[in-house]
N, C-alpha and C positions, 0 to 999 in steps of 0.2 A: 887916581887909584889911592885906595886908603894906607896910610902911613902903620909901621907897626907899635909906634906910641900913641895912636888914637884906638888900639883897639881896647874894649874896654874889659882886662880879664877877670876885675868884681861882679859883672854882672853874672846871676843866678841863670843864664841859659849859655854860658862860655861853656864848650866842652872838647876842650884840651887843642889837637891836631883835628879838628872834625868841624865842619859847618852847624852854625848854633840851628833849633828850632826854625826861628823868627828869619833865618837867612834861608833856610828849606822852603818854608812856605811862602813865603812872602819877598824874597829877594832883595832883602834889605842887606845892609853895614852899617859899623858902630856908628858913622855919621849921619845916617838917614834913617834910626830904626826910632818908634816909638815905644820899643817894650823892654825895653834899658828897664835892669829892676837891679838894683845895685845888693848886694849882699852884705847883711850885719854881721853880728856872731857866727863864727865857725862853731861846730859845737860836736865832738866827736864824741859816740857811746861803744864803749866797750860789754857786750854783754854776749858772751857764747853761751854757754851753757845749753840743760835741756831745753825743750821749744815751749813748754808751758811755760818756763821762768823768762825766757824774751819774750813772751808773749803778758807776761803779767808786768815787765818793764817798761812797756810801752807808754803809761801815761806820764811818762818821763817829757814825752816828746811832744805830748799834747801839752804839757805844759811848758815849756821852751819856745813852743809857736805861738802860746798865747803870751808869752812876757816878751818876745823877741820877732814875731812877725816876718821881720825880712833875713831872719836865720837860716844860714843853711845846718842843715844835719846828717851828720853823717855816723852809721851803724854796722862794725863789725860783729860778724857773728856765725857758729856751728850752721844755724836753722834759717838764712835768708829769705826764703819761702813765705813764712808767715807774716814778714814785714811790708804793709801799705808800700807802695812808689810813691803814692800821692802824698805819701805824709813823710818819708825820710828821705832824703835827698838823694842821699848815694849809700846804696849797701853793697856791703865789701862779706865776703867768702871766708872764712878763716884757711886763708894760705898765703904761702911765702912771698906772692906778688904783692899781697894786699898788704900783710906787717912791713914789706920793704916801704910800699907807696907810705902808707899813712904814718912811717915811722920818720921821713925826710917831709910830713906836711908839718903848716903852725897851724891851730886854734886857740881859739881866746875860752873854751871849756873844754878840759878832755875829762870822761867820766869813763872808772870802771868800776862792774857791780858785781863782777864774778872771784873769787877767792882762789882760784886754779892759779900755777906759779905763773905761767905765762900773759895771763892777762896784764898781774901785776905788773911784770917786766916791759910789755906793753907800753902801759902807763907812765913805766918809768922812760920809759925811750923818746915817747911823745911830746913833742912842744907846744906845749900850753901857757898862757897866762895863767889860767887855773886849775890844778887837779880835784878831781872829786875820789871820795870812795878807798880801792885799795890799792896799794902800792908798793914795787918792791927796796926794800931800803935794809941795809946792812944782813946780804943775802936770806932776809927772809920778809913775809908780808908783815903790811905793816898800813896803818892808817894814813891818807894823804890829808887828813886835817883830822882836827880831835872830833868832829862830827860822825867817823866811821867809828869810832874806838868800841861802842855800845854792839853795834851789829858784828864788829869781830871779835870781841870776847863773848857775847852770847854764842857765836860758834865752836870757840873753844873747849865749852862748860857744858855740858848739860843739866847741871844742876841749876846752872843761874838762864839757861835759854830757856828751863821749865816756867818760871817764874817772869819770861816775860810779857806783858801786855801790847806791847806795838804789832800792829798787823804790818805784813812785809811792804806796803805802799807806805804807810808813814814812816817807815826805816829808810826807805830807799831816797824819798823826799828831805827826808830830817839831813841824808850823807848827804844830798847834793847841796846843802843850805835855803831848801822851797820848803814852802808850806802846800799839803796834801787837802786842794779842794775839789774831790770826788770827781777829778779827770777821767776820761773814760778810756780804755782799753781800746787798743787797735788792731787790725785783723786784716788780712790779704786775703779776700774772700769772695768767691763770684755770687752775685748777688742775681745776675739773670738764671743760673742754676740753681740759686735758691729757690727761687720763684718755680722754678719746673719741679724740684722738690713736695715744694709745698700743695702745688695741685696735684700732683697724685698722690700725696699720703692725704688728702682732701678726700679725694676719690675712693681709698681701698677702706680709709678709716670710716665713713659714710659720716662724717662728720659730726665724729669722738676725737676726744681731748687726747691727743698724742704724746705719749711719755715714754722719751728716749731712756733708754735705760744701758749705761754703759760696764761692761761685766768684767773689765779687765784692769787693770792698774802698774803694769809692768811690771819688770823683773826684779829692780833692784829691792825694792820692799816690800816682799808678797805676804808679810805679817798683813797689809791693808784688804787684801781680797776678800772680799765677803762669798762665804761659800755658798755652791751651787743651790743645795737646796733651799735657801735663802732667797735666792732670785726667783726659783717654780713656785715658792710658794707666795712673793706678791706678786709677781705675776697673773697669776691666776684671780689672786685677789682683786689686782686692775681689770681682769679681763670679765669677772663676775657682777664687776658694780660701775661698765660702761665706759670704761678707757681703752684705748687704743695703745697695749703697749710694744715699741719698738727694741728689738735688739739690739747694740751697737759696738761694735768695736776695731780693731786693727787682726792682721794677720795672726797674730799671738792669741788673738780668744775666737777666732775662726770655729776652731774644733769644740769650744765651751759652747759657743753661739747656737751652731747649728743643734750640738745637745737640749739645749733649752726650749729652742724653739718647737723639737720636736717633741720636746714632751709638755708642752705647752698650747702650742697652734701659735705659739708671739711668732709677729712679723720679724723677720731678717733678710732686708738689704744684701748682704753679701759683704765683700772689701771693696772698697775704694780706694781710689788715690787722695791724698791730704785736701786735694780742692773739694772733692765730690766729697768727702767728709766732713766736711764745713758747712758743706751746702747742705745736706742730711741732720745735722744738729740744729742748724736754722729751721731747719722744717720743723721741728719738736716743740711743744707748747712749754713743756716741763721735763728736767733733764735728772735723770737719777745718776749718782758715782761715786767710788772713792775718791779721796783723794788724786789725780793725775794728771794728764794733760787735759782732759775733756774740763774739768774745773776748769783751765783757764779761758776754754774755745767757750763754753757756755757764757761764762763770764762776757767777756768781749762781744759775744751776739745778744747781750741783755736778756738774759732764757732765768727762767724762776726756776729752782735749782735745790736740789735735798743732796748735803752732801756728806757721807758718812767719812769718819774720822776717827783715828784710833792714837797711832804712835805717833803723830805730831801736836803741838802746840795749837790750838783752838783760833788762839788770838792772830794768830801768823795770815788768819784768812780774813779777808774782806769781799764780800758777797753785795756790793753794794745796795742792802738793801733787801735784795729779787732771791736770798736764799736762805736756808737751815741748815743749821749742821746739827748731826746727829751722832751721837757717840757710844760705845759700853756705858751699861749703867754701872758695870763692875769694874768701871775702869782698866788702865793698861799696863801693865807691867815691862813693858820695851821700847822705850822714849827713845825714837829714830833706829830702832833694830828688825835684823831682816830675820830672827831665831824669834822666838817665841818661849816662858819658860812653861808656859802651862801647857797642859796635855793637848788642847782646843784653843787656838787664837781669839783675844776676848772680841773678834770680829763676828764669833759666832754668836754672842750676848745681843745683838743690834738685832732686835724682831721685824721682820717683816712687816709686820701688823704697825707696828709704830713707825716707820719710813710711809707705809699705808695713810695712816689716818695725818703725815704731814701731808703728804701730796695731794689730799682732799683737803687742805688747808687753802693750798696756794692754788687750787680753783678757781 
């Protein structure tokens, strides 16, 4: 019988009080198994927040398994859902079992990206060999190396985060001390439902160029909404010069959707659950929206992407490439405001016609 100092609790398939993998299938122990894979770096990521922003954190992690390989990683978070299995090790739920666990584990990296008090506190409780990011120190946030100092006074200031040029991956890269080389986004996403997706909007679209078109942008800053008539009238535009266009959104533009559609003939899906929405935005050749979560989903399924933009920083986006942003030509008067001073948000200044003639661009 095997002793309890030969077991081996580095290895990447030990889990805790439970029979590993390799002892499941194959009836093996530490002494006779061939899949002993001993584990490097610990490497914990703190990032709760909304699900667009873990979702645009992600090449965090692509880049840790490329410098680190036998790393494990591990990711607390509001949005677990949208995090790969195959690619973070262990994701952890934002509640009190999980802060207790990972606040009594060690890592040799603890990373947080999120400015909320408790992340910092987090961070601060966690033992690391190294902190990244932010941190709570002399009851308030606070930079855990002079690497963050940039990305938290830009939040301070709006005058000085107007002014700056870093897109949010090379901030996030620059706090951890890596260099940003066009890692790609990751995504928990059924891929056989895509596929079922994609043949029937094959089928209804008679094979036209499908261009999702997402109408909604949440609550917190509805200065971004581009109004209704705006969408019937490219719409129609798409539908006159042989696109296929799709309505898409959440429970919240339900009622806007089904509006459009009817006075369109655009297709509308319905609601879905976060998976089947995943799977529906993969289906789409070319994805239209404000600024929101669908930005990061397109992003991460590599979708060529028009994306309009008003009260945020231009530079803060990285489109690798596969997108356009498109802005007022009147510019904006409410740099991160959910009021508006003008009579008409300069969201109405953004023509149709020109969101049109990009999206015949990226054809």
């Amino acid at each position: 019988m095997i002793k309890l100092e030969e077991i081996k609790f580095d290895c990447k398939y030990f889990r805790a009080g439970i029979p590993c993998k390799p002892n499941k299938e194959h009836n093996v122990d530490c002494n006779n198994c061939d899949f002993y894979s001993k584990i490097g770096k610990r490497i914990l990521i703190i990032k709760l927040g909304a699900m667009g922003d873990v979702i645009r954190t992600t090449p965090l992690a692509v880049k840790y398994k490329n410098l680190y390989p036998d790393c494990h990683i591990s990711w607390i978070t509001l949005s677990p859902d949208v995090l790969p299995k195959e690619n973070i090790d262990s994701i952890y739920s934002w509640n009190e079992t999980s802060i207790f666990t990972l606040s009594n584990k060690k890592f040799d990296i603890a990373i947080n990206l999120d400015k909320e008090e408790e992340a910092c506190i987090l961070l601060k409780k966690v033992k690391a060999k190294e902190k990244y990011g932010f941190i709570w120190e002399n009851n308030h946030i606070a930079a855990a190396t002079p690497a963050a100092e940039h990305k938290l006074i830009t939040g301070f200031f709006d005058h000085i985060s107007q002014k700056n040029t870093k897109h949010y991956l090379q901030e996030i890269f620059e706090i951890c001390h890596l260099e940003f080389n066009d890692e790609p986004y990751l995504l928990n996403y059924n891929k056989t439902l895509a596929e079922e997706w994609k043949n029937k909007f094959k089928e209804i679209s008679k094979g036209k160029t499908i261009v999702g078109l997402n109408t909604g942008c949440g609550n917190r800053w509805l200065t971004r909404l581009w109004p209704e008539d705006k969408w019937i009238e490219l719409i129609n535009l798409l539908q006159h010069s042989g696109y296929f266009p799709i309505v898409l959104g959440g429970p919240q533009e339900d009622e806007r959707n089904k509006f459009l559609s009817s006075k369109t003939v655009a297709y509308y899906p319905g609601i879905f659950s976060l998976e089947e929405f995943f799977a529906i935005t993969d289906a789409c050749e070319i994805v239209v929206t404000q600024v929101s979560m669908m930005m990061h989903i397109a992003v991460a399924l590599q979708k060529k992407m028009i994306l309009m933009n008003n009260i945020f920083n231009k530079h803060e986006f990285y489109l690798y490439g596969k997108g356009v942003i498109i802005e007022p030509e009147t510019g904006c008067d409410c740099f991160y405001g959910n009021t508006c001073k003008r009579e008409k948000t300069c969201m109405h200044d953004i023509k149709a016609e020109t969101v049109f003639n990009e999206i015949k661009k990226l054809t």
